[in-house]
VOMAR-642018 format. One record per residue (C-alpha): residue number from 1; residue in one letter; x, y, z. Coordinates in steps of 0.001 Angstrom, whole numbers. Each point is the difference from the previous one (the first is absolute). Layout:
[figu NUM, A, [X, Y, Z]]
...
# end
This chain:
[figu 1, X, [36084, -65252, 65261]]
[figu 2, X, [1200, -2429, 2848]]
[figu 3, X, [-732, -3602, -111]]
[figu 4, X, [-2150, 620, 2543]]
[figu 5, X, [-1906, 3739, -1829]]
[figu 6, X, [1141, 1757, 3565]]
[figu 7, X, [2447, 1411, -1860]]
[figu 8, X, [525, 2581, -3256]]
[figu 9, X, [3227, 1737, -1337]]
[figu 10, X, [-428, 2636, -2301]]
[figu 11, X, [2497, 2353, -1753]]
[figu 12, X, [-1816, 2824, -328]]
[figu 13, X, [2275, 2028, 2563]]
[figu 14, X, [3274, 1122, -2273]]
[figu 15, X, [2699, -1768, 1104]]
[figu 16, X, [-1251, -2506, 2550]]
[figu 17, X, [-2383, -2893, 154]]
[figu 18, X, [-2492, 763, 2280]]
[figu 19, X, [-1904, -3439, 2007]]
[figu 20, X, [-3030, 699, 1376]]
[figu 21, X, [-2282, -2639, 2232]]
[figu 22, X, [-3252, -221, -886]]
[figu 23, X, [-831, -955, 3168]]
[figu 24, X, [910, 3336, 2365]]
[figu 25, X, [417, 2193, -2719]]
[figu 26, X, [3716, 222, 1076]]
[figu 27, X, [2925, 575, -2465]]
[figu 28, X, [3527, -453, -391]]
[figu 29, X, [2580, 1039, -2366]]
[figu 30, X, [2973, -1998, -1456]]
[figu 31, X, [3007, 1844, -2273]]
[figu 32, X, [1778, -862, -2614]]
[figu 33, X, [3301, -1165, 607]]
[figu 34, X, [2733, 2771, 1196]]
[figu 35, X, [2119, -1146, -2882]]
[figu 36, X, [-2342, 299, -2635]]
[figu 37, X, [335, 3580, -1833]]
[figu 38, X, [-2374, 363, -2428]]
[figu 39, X, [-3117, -1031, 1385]]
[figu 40, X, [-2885, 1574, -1910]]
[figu 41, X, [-2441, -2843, -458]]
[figu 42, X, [-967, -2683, 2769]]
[figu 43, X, [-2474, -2596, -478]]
[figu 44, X, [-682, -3525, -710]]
[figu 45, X, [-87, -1072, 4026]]
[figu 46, X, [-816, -3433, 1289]]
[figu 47, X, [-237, -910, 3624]]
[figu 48, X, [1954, -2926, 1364]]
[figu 49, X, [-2106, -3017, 402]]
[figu 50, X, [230, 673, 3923]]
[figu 51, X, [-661, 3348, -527]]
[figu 52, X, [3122, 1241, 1333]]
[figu 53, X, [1861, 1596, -2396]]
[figu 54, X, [-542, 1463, -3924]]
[figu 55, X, [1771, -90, -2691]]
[figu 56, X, [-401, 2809, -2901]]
[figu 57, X, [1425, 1334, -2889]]
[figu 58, X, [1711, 3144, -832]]
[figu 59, X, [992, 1866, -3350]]
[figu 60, X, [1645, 3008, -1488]]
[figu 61, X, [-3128, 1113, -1716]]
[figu 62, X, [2035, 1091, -3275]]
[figu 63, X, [-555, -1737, -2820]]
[figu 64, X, [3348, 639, -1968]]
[figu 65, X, [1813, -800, 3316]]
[figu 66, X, [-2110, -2440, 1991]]
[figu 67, X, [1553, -2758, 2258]]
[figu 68, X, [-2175, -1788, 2803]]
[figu 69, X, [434, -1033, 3556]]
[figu 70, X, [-1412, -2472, 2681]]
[figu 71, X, [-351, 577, 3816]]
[figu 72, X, [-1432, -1987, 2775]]
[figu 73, X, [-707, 1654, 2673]]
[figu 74, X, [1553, -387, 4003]]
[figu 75, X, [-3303, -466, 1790]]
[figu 76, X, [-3525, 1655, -875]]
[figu 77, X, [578, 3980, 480]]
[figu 78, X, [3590, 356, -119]]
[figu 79, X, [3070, 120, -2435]]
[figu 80, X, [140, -2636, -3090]]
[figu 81, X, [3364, -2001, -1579]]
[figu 82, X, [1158, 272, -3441]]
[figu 83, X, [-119, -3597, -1000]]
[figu 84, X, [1041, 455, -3646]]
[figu 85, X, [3, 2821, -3040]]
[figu 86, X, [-890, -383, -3621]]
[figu 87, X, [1993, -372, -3208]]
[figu 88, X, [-12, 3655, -1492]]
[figu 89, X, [-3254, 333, -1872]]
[figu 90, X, [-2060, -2317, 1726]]
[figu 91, X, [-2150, 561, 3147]]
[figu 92, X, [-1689, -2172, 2178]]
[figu 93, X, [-3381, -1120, 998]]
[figu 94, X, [-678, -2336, 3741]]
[figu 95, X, [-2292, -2980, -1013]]
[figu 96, X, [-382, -1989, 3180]]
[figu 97, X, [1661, -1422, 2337]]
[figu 98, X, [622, -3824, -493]]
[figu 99, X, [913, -532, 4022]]
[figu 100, X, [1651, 1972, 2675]]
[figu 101, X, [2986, 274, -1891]]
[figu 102, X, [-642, 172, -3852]]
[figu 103, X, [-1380, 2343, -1890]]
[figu 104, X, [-1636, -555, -3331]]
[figu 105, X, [884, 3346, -2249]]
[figu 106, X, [155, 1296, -3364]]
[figu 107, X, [2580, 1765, -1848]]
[figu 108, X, [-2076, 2883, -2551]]
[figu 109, X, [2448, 1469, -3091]]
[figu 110, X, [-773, 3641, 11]]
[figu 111, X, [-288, 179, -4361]]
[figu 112, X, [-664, -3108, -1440]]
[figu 113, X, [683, -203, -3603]]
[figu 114, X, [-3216, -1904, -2277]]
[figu 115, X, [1879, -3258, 35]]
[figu 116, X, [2172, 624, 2865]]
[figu 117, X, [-693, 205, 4011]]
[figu 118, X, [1998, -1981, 2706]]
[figu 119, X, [-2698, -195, 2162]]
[figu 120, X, [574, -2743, 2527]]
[figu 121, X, [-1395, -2045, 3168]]
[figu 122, X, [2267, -347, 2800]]
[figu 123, X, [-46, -1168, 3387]]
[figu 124, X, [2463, 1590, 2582]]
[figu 125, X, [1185, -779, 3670]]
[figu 126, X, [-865, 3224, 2388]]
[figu 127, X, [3669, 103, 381]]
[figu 128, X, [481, 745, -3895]]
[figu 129, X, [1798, -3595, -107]]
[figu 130, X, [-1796, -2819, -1684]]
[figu 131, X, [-914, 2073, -3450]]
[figu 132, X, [-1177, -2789, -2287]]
[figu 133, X, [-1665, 1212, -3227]]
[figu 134, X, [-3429, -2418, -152]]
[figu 135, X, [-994, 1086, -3399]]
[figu 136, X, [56, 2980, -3078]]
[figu 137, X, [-2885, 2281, -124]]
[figu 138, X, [-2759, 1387, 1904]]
[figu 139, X, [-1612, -1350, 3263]]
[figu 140, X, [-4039, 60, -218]]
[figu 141, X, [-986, -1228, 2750]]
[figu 142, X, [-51, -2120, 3057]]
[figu 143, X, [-2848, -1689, 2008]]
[figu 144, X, [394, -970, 3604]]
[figu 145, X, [-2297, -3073, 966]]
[figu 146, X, [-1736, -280, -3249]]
[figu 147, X, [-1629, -2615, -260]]
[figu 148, X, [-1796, -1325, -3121]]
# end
């Protein structure tokens, strides 16, 4: 959903993120990145905090070759930038945006082993610049405005 709920992008149309206003009933579609080849599973979108954009994530789908890839799109209903692309064997997953210009994101090992899994927290710039690894393991979960 939109900061403001006007908004919702689903992946249920293979191949594209579809945003749809809740408002007019309206809907748009954004695509992958042109440079992207294997594109078989979208999800994990998050609107811009002005609503203006979305970044998602992108993966193989096969688990004995899996890599990952990030996008954010040009504009709501049109093409979408490859901002950066996994280590082989690792996927990832769009937490949040931390401003305009930062994304909060995961990185997800395909086969973790019982006492190993480089699972990690990241936050990116939406230019693919700026990666700076925030902390090993996995993300659970992030409150905006909570207040106690």
């Amino acid at each position: 959903f939109s900061v403001d709920y006007s908004l919702v992008a689903d992946h249920c149309t293979p191949g594209a993120i579809t945003v749809r206003s809740l408002d007019t009933g309206h809907s748009v579609t954004i695509l992958p990145p042109a440079v992207v080849k294997d594109k078989s599973i979208l999800g994990s979108a998050r609107f811009s905090p002005d609503g203006s954009r979305l970044a998602f994530a992108g993966a193989k789908g096969n688990p004995d070759a899996e890599q990952g890839w990030l996008a954010v799109s040009d504009g709501l209903g049109s093409s979408s930038s490859l901002i950066i692309t996994s280590e082989p064997g690792q996927y990832f997953t769009v937490l949040g945006w931390l401003n305009d210009s930062t994304l909060l994101v995961q990185t997800n090992t395909s086969m973790c082993g019982p006492t190993e899994c480089t699972n990690g927290v990241w936050t990116v710039a939406v230019d693919g610049s700026a990666q700076n690894k925030v902390a090993d393991g996995t993300f659970v979960s992030l409150v905006d405005g909570y207040m106690p």
